[in-house]
C-alpha positions in Angstrom: 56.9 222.7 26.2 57.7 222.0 29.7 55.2 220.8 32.3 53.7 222.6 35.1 55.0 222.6 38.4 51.7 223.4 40.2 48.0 222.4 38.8 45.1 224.3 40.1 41.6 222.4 39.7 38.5 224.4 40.4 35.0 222.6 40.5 32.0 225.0 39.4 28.6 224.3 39.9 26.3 227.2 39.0 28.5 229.7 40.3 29.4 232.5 37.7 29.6 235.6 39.8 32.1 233.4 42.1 34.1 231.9 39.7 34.6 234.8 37.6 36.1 236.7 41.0 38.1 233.5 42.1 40.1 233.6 38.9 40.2 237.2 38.5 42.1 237.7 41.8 44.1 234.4 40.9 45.4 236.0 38.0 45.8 239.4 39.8 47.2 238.3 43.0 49.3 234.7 42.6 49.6 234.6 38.7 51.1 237.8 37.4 53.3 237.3 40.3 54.9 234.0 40.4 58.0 232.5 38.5 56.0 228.9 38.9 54.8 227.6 35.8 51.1 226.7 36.6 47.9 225.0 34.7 44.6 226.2 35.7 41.5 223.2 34.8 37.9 224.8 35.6 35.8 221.6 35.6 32.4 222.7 35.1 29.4 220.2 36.7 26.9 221.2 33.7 26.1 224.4 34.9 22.9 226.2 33.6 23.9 229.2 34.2 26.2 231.2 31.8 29.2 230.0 33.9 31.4 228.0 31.1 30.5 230.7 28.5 31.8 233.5 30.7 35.4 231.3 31.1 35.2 230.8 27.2 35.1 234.7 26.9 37.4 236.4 29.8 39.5 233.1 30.3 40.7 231.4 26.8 43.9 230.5 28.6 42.4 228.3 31.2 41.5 224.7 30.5 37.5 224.1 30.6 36.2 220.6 30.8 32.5 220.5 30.7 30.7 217.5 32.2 27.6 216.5 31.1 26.0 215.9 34.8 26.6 217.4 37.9 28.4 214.4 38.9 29.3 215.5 42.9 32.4 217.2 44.2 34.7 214.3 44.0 33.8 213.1 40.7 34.4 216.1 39.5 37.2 217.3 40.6 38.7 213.7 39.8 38.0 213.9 36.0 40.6 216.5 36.3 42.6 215.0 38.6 43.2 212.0 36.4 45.2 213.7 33.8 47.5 215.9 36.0 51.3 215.5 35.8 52.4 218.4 37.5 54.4 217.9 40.6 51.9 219.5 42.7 48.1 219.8 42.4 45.6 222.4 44.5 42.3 222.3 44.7 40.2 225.2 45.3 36.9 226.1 45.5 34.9 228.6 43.1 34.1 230.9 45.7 37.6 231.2 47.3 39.4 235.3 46.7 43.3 235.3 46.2 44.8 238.8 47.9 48.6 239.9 48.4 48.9 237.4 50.8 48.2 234.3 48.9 51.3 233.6 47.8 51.4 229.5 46.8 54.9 229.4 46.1 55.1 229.3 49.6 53.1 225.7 49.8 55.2 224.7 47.3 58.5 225.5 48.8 57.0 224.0 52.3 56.2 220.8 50.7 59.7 220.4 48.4 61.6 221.4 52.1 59.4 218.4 53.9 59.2 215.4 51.8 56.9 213.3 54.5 54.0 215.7 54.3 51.6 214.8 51.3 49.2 218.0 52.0 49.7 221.5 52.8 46.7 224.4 53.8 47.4 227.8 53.6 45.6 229.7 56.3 41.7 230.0 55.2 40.0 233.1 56.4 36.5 233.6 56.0 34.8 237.2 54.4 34.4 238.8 58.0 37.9 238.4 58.8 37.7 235.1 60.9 39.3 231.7 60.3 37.9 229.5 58.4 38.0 226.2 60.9 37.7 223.8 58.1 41.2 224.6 57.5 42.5 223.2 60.4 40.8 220.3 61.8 41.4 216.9 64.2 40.4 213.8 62.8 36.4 213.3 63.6 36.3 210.2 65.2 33.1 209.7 67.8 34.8 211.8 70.7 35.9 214.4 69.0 32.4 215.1 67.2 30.6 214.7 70.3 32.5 217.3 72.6 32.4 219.4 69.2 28.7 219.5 68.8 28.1 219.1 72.5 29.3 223.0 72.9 32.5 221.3 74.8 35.2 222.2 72.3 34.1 226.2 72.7 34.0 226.3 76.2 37.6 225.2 76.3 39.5 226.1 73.6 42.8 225.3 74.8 42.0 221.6 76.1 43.8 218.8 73.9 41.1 216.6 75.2 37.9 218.5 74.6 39.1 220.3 71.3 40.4 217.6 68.8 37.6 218.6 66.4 39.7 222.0 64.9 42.7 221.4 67.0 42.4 225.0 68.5 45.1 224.6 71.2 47.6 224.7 68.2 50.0 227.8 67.6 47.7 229.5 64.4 51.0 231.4 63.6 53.5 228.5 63.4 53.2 225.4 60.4 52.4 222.6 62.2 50.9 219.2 61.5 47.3 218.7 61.6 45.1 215.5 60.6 42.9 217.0 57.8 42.1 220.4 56.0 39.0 221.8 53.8 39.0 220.8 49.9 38.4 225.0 49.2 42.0 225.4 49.2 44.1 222.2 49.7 47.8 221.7 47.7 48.5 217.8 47.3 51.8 216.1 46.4 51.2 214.5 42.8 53.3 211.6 43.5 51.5 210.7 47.1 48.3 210.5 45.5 48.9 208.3 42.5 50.1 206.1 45.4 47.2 206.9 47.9 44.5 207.2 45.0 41.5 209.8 44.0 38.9 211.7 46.0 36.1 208.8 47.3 33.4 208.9 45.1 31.7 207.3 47.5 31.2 211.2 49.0 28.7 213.4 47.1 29.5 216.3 48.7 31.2 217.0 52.1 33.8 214.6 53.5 35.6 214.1 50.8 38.6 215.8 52.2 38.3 214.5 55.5 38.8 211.2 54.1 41.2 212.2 51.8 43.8 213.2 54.3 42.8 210.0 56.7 44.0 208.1 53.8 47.0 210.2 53.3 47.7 209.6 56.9 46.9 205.8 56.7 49.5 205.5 54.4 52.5 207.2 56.4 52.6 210.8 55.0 51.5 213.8 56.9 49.1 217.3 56.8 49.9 220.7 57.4 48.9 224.1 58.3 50.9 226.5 56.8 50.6 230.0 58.0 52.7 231.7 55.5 50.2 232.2 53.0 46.3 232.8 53.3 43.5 232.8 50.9 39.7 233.9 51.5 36.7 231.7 51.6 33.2 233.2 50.9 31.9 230.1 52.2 28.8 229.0 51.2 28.2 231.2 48.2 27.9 227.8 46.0 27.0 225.9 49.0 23.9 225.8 51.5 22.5 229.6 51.9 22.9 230.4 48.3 20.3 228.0 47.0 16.6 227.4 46.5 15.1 226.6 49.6 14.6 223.0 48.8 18.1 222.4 47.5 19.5 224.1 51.2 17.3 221.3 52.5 18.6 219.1 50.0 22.2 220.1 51.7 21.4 219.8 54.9 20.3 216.4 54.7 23.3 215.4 52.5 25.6 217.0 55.3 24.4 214.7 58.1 24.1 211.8 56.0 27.7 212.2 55.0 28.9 212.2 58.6 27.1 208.7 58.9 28.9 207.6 55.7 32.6 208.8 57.3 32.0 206.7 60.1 30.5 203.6 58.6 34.0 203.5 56.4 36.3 204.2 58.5 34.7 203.7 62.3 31.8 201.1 62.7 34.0 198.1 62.5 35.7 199.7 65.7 33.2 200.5 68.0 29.9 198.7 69.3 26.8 199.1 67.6 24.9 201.3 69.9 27.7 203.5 68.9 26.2 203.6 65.2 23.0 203.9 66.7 23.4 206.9 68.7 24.9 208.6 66.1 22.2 207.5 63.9 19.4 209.2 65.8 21.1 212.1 66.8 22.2 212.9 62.9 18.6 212.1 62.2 17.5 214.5 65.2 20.4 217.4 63.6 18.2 216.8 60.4 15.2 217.4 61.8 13.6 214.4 61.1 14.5 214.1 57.6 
């Protein structure tokens, strides 16, 4: 049997409703319609809902691995990306929607076409119609997160010195090169990332991707935005406002404590102290004193 030119790996967490849409419309809308021989892995973070039952029943075809802890987003997702030997993996989130337009052959072809770039983002749109940022974002080093969450960035869209956060002087209608893009619906090169390695466990949750692609970058190859095709994020429906109000807090907390981490590993050895400290008291000040 031959391999797979394209693995999809989808991390679920409690998320049935979601999942069972995600790989309904994946089936739907990208399956039935591609010539591309693709493995679908659903690795399942020892749900308690009825989440790896309902894949069991509607999806026999698709590979389940069950964990027995809910082990974090990259852990996760890197049990399954240990045993991939397709050319190309993607990893998407369980509360992503495939339509006409989400067309991944068209990743693929982008990627076989330009052999420096290691990752490729179609165009992420969230529910209401808008773009999903995350898609399409500068590298956040300590200028580019302050003019970001100083309001800077908004006020002037268009300035390559104010808006490095998402980049949004970019062309949004042209592939381009960008320094990172979100984990919901990123398409790797297999062979970069045996060299480059697996998601940073390091990251519960959040960043992961971030510093994913920095290390991507770090080692020569490139990120794009690809236009071509689009796919729909119903962001946060396994995330933050879906949850118990503790576990939002719970979030919250991890969010801001993850931006600390990023920097720590790949920025405190660069800058000053009081650059660590600032940042300190102002994530600690975003968490509301938690």
């Amino acid at each position: 049997m031959s391999r797979a030119t394209l693995t999809l790996i989808i991390l679920n967490y409690n998320s049935q409703f979601w999942l069972k849409k995600t790989l309904t419309s994946l089936k739907i809308n990208y399956l039935d319609k591609s010539k591309t021989k693709v493995k679908i892995i659903v690795v399942d973070n020892n749900s308690q809902d009825d989440s790896v039952k309902m894949v069991k029943k509607e999806f026999p075809w698709i590979e389940l691995i069950e964990l027995d802890n809910n082990s974090g987003y990259a852990a996760g997702n890197n049990v399954a990306l240990k045993a991939v030997d397709s050319e190309y993996v993607m990893l998407l989130n369980n509360d992503v929607e495939f339509t006409a337009g989400s067309n991944l052959d068209l990743l693929i072809e982008f990627l076989k076409q330009h052999q420096q770039f290691a990752v490729a983002s179609p165009k992420v749109f969230l529910s209401n119609g808008k773009l999903d940022w995350a898609c399409h974002r500068g590298e956040p080093t300590p200028w580019a997160s302050f003019t970001y969450f100083l309001g800077l960035a908004e006020l002037f869209p268009q300035s390559k010195l104010f808006a490095r956060y998402h980049q949004t002087y970019q062309n949004m209608n042209d592939s381009h090169t960008i320094d990172a893009c979100t984990g919901a619906a990123m398409m790797i090169r297999t062979k970069y990332m045996n060299e480059v390695g697996l998601l940073d466990e390091l990251f519960f949750m959040y960043a992961e991707d971030l510093d994913w692609c920095k290390r991507f970058r770090d080692a020569g190859y490139k990120i794009s935005f690809v236009p071509l095709t689009s796919i729909i994020h119903h962001k946060y429906k396994s995330g933050i406002k879906t949850q118990t109000e503790i576990t939002a807090l719970q979030a919250k907390k991890s969010f801001y404590n993850t931006m600390l981490q990023y920097y720590d590993k790949h920025y405190q050895s660069k800058y000053p102290k009081i650059i660590r400290w600032l940042l300190k008291t102002f994530l600690f000040i975003k968490k509301g004193g938690m």
